[in-house]
N, CA, C and O atoms as a GROMACS GRO file, in nm:
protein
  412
    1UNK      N    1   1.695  -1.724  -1.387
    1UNK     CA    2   1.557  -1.682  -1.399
    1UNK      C    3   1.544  -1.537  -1.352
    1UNK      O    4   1.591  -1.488  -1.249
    2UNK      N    5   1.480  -1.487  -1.436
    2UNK     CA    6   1.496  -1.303  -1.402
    2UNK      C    7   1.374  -1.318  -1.313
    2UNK      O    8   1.292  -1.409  -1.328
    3UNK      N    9   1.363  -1.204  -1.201
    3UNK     CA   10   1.263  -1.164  -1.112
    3UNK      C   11   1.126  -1.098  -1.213
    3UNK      O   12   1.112  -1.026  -1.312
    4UNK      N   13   1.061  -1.158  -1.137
    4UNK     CA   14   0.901  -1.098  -1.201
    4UNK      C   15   0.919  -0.912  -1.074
    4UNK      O   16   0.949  -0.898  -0.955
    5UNK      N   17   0.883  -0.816  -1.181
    5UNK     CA   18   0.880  -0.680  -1.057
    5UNK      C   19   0.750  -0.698  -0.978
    5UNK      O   20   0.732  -0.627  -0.879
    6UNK      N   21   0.638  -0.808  -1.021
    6UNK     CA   22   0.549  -0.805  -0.851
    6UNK      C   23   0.644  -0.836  -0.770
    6UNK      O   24   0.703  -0.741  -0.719
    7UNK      N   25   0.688  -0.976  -0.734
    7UNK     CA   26   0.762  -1.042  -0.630
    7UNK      C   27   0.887  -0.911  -0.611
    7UNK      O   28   0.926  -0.901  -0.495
    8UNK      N   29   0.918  -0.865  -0.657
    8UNK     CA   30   1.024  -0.729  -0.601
    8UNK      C   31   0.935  -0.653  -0.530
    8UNK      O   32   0.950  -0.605  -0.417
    9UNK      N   33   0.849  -0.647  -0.597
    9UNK     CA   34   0.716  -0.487  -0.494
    9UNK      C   35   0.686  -0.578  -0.384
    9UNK      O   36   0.688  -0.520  -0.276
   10UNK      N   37   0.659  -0.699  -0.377
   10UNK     CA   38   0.600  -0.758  -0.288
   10UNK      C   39   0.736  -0.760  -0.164
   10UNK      O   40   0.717  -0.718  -0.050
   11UNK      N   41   0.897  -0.826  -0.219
   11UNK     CA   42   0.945  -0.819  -0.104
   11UNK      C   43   0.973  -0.693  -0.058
   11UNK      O   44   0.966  -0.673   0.064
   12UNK      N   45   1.004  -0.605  -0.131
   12UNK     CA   46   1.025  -0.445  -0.088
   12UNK      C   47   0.944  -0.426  -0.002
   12UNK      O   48   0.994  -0.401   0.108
   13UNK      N   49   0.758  -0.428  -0.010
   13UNK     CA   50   0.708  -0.433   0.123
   13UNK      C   51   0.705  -0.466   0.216
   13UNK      O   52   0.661  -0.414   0.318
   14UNK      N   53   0.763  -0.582   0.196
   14UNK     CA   54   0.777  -0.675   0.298
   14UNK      C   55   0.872  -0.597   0.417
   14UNK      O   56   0.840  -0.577   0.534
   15UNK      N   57   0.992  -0.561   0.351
   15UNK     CA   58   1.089  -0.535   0.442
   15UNK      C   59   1.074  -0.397   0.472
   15UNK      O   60   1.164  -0.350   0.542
   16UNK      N   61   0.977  -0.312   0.435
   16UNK     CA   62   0.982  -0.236   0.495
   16UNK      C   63   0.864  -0.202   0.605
   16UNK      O   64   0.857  -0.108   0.684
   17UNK      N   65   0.781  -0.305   0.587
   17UNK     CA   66   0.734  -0.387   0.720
   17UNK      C   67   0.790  -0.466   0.789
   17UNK      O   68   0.730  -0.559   0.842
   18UNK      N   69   0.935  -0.441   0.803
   18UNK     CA   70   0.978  -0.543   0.892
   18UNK      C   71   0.966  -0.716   0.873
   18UNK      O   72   1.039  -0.776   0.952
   19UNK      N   73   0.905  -0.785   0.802
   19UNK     CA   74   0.898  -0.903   0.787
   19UNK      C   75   0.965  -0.934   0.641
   19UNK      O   76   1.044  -0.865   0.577
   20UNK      N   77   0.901  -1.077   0.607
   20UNK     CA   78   0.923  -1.130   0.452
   20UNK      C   79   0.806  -1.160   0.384
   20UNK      O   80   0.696  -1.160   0.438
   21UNK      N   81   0.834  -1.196   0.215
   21UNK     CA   82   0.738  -1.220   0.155
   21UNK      C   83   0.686  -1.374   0.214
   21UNK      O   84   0.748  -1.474   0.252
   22UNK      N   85   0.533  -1.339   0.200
   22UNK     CA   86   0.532  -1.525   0.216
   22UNK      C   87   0.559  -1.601   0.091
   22UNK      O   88   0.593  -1.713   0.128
   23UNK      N   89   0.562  -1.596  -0.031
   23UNK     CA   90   0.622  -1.672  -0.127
   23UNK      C   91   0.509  -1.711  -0.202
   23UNK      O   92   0.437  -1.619  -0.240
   24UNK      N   93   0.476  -1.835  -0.235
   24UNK     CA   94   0.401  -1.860  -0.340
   24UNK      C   95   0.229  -1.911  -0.254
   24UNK      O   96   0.115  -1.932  -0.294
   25UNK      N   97   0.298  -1.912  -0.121
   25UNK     CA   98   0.173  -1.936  -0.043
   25UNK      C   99   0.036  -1.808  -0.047
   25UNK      O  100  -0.084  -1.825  -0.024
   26UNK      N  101   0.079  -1.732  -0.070
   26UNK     CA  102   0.071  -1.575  -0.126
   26UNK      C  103  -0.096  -1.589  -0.159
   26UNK      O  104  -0.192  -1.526  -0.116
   27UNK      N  105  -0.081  -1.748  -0.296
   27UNK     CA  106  -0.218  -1.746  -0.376
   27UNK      C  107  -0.305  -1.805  -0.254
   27UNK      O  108  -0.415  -1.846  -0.291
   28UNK      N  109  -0.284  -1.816  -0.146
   28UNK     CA  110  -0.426  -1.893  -0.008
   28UNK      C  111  -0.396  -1.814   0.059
   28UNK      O  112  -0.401  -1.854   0.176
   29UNK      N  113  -0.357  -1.691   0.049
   29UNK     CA  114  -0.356  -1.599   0.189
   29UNK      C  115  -0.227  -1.504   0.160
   29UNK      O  116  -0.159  -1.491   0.058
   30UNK      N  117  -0.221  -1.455   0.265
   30UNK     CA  118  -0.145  -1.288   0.246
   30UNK      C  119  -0.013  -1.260   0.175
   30UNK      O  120   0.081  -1.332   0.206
   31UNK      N  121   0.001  -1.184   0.103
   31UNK     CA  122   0.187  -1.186   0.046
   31UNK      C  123   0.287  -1.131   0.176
   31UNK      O  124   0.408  -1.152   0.177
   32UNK      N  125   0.217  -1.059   0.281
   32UNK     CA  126   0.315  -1.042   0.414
   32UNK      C  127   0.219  -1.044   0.540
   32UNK      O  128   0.096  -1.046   0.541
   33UNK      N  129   0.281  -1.043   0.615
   33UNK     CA  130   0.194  -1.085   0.742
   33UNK      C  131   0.328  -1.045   0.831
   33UNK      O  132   0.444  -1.083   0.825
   34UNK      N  133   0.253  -0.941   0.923
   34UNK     CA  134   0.315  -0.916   1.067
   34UNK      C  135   0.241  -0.934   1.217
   34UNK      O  136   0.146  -1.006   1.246
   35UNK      N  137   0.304  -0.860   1.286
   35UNK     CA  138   0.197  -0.910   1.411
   35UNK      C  139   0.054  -0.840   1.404
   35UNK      O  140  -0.045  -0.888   1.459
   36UNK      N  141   0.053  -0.719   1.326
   36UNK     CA  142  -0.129  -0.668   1.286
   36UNK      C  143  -0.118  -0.635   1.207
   36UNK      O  144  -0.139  -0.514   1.215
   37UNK      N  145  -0.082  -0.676   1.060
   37UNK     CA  146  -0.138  -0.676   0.933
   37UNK      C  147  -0.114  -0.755   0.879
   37UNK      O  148  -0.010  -0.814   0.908
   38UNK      N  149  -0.186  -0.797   0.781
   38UNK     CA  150  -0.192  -0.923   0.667
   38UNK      C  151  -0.196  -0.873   0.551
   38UNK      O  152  -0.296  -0.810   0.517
   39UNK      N  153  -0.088  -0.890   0.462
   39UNK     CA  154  -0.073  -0.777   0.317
   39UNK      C  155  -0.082  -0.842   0.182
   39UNK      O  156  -0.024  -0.933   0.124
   40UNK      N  157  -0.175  -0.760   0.158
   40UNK     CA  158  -0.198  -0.854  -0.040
   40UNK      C  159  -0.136  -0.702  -0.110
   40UNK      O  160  -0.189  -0.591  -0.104
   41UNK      N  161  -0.042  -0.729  -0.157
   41UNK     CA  162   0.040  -0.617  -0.289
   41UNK      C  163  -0.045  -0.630  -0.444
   41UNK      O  164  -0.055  -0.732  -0.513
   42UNK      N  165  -0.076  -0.553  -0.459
   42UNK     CA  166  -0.074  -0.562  -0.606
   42UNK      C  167   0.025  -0.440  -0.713
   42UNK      O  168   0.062  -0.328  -0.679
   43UNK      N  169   0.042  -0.491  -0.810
   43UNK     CA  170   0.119  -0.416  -0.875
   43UNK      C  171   0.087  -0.378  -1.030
   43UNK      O  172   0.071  -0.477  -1.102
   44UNK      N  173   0.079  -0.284  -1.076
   44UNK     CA  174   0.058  -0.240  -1.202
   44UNK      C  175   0.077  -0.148  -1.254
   44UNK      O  176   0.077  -0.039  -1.197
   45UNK      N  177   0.107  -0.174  -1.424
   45UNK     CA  178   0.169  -0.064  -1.524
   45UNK      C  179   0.133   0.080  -1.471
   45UNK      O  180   0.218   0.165  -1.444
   46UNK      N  181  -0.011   0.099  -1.459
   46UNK     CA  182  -0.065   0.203  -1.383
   46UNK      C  183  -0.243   0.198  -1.310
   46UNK      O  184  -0.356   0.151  -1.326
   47UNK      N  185  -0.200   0.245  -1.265
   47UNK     CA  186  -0.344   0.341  -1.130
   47UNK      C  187  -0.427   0.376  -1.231
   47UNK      O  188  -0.380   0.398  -1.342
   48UNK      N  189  -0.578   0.386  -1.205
   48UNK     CA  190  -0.684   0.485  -1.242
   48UNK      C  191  -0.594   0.620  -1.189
   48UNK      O  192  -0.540   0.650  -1.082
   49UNK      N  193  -0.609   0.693  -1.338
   49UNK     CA  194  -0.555   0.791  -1.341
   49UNK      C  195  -0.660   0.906  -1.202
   49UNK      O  196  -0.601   1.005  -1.158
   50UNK      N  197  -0.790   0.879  -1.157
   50UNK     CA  198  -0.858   0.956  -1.087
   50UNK      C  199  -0.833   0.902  -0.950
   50UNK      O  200  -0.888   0.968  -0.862
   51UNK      N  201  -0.758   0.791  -0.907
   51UNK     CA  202  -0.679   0.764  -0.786
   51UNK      C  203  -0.605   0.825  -0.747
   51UNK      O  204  -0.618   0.880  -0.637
   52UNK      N  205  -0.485   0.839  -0.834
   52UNK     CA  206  -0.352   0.879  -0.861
   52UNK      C  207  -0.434   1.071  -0.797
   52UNK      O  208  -0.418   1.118  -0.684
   53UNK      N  209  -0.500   1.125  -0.893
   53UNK     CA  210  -0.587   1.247  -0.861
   53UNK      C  211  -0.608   1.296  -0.742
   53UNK      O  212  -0.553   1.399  -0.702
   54UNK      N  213  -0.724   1.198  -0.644
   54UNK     CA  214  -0.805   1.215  -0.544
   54UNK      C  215  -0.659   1.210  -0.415
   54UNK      O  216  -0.635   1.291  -0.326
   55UNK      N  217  -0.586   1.083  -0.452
   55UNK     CA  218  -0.473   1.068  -0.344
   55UNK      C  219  -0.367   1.181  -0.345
   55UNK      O  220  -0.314   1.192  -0.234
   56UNK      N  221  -0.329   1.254  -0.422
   56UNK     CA  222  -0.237   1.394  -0.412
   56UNK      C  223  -0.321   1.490  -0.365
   56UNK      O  224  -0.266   1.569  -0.288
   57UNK      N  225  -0.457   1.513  -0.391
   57UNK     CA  226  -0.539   1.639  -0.383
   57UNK      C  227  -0.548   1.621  -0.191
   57UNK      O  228  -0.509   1.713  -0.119
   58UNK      N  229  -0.595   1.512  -0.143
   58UNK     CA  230  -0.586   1.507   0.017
   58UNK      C  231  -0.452   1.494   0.121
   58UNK      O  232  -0.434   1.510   0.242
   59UNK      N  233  -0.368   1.456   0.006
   59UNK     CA  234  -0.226   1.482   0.088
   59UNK      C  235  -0.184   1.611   0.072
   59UNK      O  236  -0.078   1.646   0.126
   60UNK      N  237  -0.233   1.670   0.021
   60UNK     CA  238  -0.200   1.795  -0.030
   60UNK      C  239  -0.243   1.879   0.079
   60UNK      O  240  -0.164   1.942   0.150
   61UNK      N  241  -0.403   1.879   0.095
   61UNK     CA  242  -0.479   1.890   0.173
   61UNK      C  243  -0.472   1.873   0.317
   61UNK      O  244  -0.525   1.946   0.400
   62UNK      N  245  -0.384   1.742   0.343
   62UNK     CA  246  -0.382   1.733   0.489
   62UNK      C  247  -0.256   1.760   0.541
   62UNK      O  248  -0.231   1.720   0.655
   63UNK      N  249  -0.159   1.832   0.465
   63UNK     CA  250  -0.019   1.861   0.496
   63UNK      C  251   0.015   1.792   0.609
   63UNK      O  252  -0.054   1.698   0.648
   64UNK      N  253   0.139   1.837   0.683
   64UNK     CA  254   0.195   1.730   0.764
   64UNK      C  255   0.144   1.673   0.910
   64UNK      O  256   0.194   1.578   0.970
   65UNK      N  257   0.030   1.756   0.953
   65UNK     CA  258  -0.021   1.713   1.093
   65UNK      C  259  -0.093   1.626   1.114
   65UNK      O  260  -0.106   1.581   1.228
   66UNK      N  261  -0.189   1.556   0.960
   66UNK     CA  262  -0.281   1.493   0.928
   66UNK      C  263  -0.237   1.358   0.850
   66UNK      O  264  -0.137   1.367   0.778
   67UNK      N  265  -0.292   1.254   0.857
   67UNK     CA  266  -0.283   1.127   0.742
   67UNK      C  267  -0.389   1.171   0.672
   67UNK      O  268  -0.498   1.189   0.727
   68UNK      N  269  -0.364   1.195   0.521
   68UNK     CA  270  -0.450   1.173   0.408
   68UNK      C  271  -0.490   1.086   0.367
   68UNK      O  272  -0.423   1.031   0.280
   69UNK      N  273  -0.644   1.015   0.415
   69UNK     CA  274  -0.680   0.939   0.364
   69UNK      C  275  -0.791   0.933   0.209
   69UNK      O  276  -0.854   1.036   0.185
   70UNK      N  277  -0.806   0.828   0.125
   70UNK     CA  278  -0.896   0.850   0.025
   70UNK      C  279  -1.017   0.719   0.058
   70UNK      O  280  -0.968   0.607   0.067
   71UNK      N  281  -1.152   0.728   0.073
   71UNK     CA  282  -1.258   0.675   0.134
   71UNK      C  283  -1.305   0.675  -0.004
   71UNK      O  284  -1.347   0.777  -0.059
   72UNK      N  285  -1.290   0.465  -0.106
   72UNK     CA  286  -1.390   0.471  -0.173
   72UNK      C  287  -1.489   0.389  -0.156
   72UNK      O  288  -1.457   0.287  -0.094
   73UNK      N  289  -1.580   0.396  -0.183
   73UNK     CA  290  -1.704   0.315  -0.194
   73UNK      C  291  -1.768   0.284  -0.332
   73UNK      O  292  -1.756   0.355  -0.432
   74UNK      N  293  -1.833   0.178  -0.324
   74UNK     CA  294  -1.902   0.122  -0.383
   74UNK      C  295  -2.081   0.136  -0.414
   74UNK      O  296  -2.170   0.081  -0.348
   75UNK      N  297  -2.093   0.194  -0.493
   75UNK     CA  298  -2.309   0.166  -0.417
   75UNK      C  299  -2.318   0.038  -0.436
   75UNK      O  300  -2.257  -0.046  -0.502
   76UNK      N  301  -2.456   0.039  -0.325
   76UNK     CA  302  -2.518  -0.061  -0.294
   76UNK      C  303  -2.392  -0.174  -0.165
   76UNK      O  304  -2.437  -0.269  -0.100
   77UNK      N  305  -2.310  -0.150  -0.163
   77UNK     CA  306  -2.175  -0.216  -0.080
   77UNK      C  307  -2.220  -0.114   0.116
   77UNK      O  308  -2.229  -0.001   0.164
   78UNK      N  309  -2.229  -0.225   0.143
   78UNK     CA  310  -2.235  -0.212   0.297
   78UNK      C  311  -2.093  -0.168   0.373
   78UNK      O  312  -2.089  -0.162   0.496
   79UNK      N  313  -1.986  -0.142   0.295
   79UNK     CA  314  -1.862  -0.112   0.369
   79UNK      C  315  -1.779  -0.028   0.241
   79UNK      O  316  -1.816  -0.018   0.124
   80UNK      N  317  -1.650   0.030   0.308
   80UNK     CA  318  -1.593   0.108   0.175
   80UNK      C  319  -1.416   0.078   0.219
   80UNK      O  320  -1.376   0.009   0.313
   81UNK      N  321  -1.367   0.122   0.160
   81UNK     CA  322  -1.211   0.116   0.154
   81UNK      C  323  -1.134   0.184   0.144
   81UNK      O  324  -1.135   0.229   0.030
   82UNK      N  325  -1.036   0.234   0.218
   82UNK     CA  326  -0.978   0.335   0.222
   82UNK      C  327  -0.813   0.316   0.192
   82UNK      O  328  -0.738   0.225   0.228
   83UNK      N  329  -0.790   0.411   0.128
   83UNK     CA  330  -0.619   0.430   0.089
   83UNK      C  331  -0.603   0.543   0.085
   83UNK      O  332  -0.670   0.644   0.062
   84UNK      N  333  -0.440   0.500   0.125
   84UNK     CA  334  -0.364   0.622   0.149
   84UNK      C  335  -0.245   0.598   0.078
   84UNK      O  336  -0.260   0.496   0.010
   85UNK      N  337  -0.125   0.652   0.063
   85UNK     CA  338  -0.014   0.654   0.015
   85UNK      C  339   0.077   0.557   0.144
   85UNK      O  340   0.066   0.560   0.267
   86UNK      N  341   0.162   0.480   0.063
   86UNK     CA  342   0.231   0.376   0.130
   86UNK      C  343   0.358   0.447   0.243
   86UNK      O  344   0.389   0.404   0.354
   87UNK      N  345   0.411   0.562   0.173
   87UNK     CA  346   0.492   0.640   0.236
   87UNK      C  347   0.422   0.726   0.349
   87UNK      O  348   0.495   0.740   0.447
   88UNK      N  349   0.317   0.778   0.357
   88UNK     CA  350   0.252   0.839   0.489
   88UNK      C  351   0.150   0.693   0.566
   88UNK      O  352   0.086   0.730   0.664
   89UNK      N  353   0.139   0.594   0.542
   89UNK     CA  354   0.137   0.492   0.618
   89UNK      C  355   0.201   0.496   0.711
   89UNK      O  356   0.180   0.525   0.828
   90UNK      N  357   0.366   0.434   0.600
   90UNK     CA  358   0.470   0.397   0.689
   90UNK      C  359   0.532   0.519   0.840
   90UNK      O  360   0.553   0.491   0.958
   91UNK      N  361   0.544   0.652   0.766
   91UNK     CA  362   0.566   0.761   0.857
   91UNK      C  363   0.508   0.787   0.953
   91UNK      O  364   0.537   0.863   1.045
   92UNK      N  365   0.376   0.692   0.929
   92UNK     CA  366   0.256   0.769   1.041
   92UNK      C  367   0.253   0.671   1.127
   92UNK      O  368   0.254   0.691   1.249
   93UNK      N  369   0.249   0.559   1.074
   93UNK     CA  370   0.210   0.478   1.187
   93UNK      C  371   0.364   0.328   1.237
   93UNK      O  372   0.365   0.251   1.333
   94UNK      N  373   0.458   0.345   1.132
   94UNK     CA  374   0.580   0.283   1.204
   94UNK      C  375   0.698   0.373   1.182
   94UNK      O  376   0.798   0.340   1.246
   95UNK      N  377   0.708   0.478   1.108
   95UNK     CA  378   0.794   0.595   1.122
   95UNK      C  379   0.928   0.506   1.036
   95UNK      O  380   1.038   0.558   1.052
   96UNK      N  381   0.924   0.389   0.955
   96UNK     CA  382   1.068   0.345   0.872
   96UNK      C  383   1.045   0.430   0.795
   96UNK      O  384   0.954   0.513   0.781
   97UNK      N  385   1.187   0.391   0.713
   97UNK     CA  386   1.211   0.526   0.618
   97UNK      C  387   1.116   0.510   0.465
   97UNK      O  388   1.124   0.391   0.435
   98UNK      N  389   1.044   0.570   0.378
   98UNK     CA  390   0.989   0.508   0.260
   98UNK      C  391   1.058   0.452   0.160
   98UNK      O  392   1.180   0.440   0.168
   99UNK      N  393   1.000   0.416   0.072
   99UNK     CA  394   1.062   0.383  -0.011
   99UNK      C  395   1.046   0.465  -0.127
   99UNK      O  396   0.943   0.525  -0.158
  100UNK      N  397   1.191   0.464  -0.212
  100UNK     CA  398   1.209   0.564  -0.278
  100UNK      C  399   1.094   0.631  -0.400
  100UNK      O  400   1.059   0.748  -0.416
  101UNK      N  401   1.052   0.507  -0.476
  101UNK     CA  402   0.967   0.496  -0.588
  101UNK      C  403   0.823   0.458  -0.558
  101UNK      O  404   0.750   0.442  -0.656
  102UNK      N  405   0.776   0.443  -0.450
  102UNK     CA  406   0.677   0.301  -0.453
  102UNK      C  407   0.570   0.422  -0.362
  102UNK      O  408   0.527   0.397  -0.250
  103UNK      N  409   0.540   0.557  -0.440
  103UNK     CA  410   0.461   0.662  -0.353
  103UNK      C  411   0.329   0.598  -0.441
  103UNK      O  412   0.215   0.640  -0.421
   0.00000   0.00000   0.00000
């Protein structure tokens, strides 16, 4: 049985959080889980091309002293969501090495 490439993105994160995938338990709760985070992966052909945009323009922006974050919101939504690039995550806040493809 050939690998589906979510379950590859999913364990790749995994391990470079230090843990494993949780497996198929995944669909009632998190695809990784460490001691403070709980991780849902998603994976796809591609990004809103104006993601892909906004997330280079602030890393760009916050060169190396800073985490670039991207703050979106919703109207009418009482809270918003923020992303950043998986590789200045990892650098910033557990310092493993990134992964090669998965910016």
């Amino acid at each position: 049985m050939s690998d589906k490439s979510w379950k590859a993105h999913e364990r790749r994160i995994a391990h470079v959080l230090g843990t494993q995938r949780t497996g198929p338990v995944g669909r009632e709760g998190p695809d990784a889980v460490t001691d403070w985070l709980a991780v849902e992966c998603k994976h796809r052909d591609k990004l809103p091309e104006w993601m892909s945009e906004a997330l280079a323009k602030i890393r760009q922006q916050a060169g190396s002293e800073r985490l670039g974050i991207v703050v979106l919101h919703q109207a009418g939504s009482h809270d918003s969501v923020v992303m950043l690039s998986f590789k200045d995550f990892t650098d910033w806040f557990d310092g493993k090495a990134p992964l090669d493809n998965d910016q």
